[in-house]
C-alpha positions, -999 to 999 in steps of 0.1 A, spaced: 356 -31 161 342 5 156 346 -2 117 327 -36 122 295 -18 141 300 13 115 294 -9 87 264 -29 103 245 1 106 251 14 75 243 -20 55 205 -13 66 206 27 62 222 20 24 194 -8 17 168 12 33 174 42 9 178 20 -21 142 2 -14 128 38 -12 141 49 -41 131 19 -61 96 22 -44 94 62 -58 104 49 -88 81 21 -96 51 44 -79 61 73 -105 63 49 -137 37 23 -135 8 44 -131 18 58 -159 37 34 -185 28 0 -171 61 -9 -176 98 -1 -166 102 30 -186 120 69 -181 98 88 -154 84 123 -159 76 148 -141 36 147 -122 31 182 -129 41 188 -166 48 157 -184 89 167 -190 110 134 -186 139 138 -159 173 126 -174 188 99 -147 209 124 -131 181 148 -119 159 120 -113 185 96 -93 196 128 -74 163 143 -66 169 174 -90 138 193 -101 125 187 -137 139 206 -170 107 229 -163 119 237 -129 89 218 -109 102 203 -75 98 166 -68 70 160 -45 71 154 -5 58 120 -12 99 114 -23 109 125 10 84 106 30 89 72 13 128 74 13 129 80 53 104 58 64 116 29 41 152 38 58 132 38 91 119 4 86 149 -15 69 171 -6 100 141 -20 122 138 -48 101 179 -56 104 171 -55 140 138 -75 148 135 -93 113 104 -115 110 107 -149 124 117 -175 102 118 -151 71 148 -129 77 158 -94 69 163 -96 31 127 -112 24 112 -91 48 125 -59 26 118 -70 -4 85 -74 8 85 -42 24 94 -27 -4 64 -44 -31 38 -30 6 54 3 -5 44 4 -42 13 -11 -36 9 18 -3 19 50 -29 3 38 -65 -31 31 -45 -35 61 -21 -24 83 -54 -42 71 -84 -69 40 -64 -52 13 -86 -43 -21 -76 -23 -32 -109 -22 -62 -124 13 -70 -127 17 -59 -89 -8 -84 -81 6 -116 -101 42 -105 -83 27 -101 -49 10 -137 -53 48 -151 -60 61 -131 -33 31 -143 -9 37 -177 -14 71 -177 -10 70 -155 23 38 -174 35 52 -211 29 85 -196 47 68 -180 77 37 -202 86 42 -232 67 21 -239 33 -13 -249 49 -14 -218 68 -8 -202 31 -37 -214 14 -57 -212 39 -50 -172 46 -53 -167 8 -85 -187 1 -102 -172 32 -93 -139 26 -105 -140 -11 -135 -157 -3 -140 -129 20 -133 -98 -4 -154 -114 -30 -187 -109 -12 -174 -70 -4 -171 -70 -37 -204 -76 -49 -217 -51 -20 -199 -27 -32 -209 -30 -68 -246 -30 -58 -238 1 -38 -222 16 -70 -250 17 -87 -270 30 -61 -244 56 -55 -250 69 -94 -287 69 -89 -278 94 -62 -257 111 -83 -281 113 -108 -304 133 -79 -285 156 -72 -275 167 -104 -241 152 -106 -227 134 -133 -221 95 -125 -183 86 -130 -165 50 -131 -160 54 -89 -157 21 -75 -165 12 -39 -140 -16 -44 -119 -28 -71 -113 -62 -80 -81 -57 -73 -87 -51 -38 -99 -88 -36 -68 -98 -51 -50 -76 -27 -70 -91 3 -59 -124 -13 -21 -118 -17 -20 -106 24 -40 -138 33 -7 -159 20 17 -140 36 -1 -137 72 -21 -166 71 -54 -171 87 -51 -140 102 -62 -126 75 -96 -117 93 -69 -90 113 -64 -75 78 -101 -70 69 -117 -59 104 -93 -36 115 -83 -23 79 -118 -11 74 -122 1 109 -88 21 103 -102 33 65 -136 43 87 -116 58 113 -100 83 89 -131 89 69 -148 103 100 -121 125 106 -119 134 69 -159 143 68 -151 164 102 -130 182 88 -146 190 59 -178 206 81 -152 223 104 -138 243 76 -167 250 54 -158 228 26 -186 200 25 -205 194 -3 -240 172 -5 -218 146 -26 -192 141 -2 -206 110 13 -210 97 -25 -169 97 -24 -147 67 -20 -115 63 -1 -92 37 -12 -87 7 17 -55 -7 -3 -35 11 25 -53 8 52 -52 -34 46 -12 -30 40 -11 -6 69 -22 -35 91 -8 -62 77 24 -47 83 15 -48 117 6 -88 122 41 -93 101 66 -68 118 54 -57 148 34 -88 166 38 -70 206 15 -46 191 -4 -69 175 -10 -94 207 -28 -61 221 -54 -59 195 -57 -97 188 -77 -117 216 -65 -148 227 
């Protein structure tokens, strides 16, 4: 009996770590390669050998792996054994870390280099379908997908309007204008891919995703003032909302007691 439980709760710690390290892995090379391919090291370029890289060994040039390594291999641990415990109704543990694992890479690769990938996006449509049709049906699917891309589009197009105000007024202050985006079009893809795979709720996504994103941004600009280190041309910097969405989609799909709080009847 002891054996039995032992091996139950290590089923969940074992998958856990795996999905983390697959998630490091995939956020390390397709930034990078766009492709499967040998990662190197963020700070100098060396490529780790298998070894150091599967065992979390400093490069050749003696750099140490970052903290992110750390973070994403406890808390995708974290969340497997809750997922073993309180899977999603209807979709079951495995699904539900798989897709855990693909809100991972898309969490990392956006918060560290603002990209929303394409072949992240054509994977997460599959992946939303499948986890959409299997949680709420396939009406329910389309429905949160059209809606929340219909949505996102007209951000979109706000946000490219504001870009090119945001240049003029980088132009004014004597700042050279770069390629900042308010929002990608991968974002609308993104918005997209979460309406399959939670439905009309999508709306949950958008309003308190950018209330979250805002929310940090205030503290982010506070902070700056507080400690001297505001510039006129902070307000002309964007934040990347990828996360934020993820963050609270992941909160409709895994954890719906919290989510009945924020959601009216």
């Amino acid at each position: 009996m002891n054996s039995m439980i032992f091996l139950t709760w290590l089923a969940p710690v074992f998958l856990g770590w795996f999905a983390g390290w697959l998630v490091n892995y995939l956020s390390d090379v397709l930034p990078v390669a766009r492709r499967f391919s040998r990662p190197t090291c963020a700070d100098c370029g060396a490529p780790f050998s298998w070894t150091d890289y599967l065992l979390f060994r400093a490069c050749s040039n003696a750099h140490p792996r970052r903290i992110r390594l750390w973070i994403v291999q406890a808390a995708m641990t974290a969340l497997s054994v809750y997922a073993w415990l309180t899977p999603p109704a209807k979709a079951g543990y495995f699904l539900s870390l798989v897709l855990l694992a693909y809100f991972g890479v898309l969490f990392v690769i956006d918060l560290e280099h603002r990209l929303i990938l394409h072949p992240t996006s054509v994977f997460g449509a599959a992946l939303g379908m499948v986890f959409g049709v299997v949680s709420h049906g396939l009406w329910d699917t389309l429905i949160g997908g059209a809606l929340g891309f219909a949505i996102m589009l007209v951000f979109y197009y706000i946000g490219v309007l504001f870009t090119r105000i945001r240049a003029r007024r980088l132009a004014a202050l004597g700042m050279e204008p770069d390629d900042e985006e308010a929002l990608g079009f991968g974002d609308v893809l993104l918005i997209a891919i979460l309406g399959l795979m939670v439905g009309p709720l999508v709306w949950f996504c958008l309003l308190y995703g950018v209330l979250l994103g805002g929310l940090v941004s205030l503290v982010l600009l506070l902070w700056m003032i507080g400690s001297g280190k505001y510039k006129s041309g902070a307000l002309m910097t964007f934040i990347p909302y990828g996360p934020y969405f993820i963050f609270t989609a992941v909160l409709i799909i895994y954890f719906p007691k919290f989510l009945a709080l924020l959601v009216p009847d």
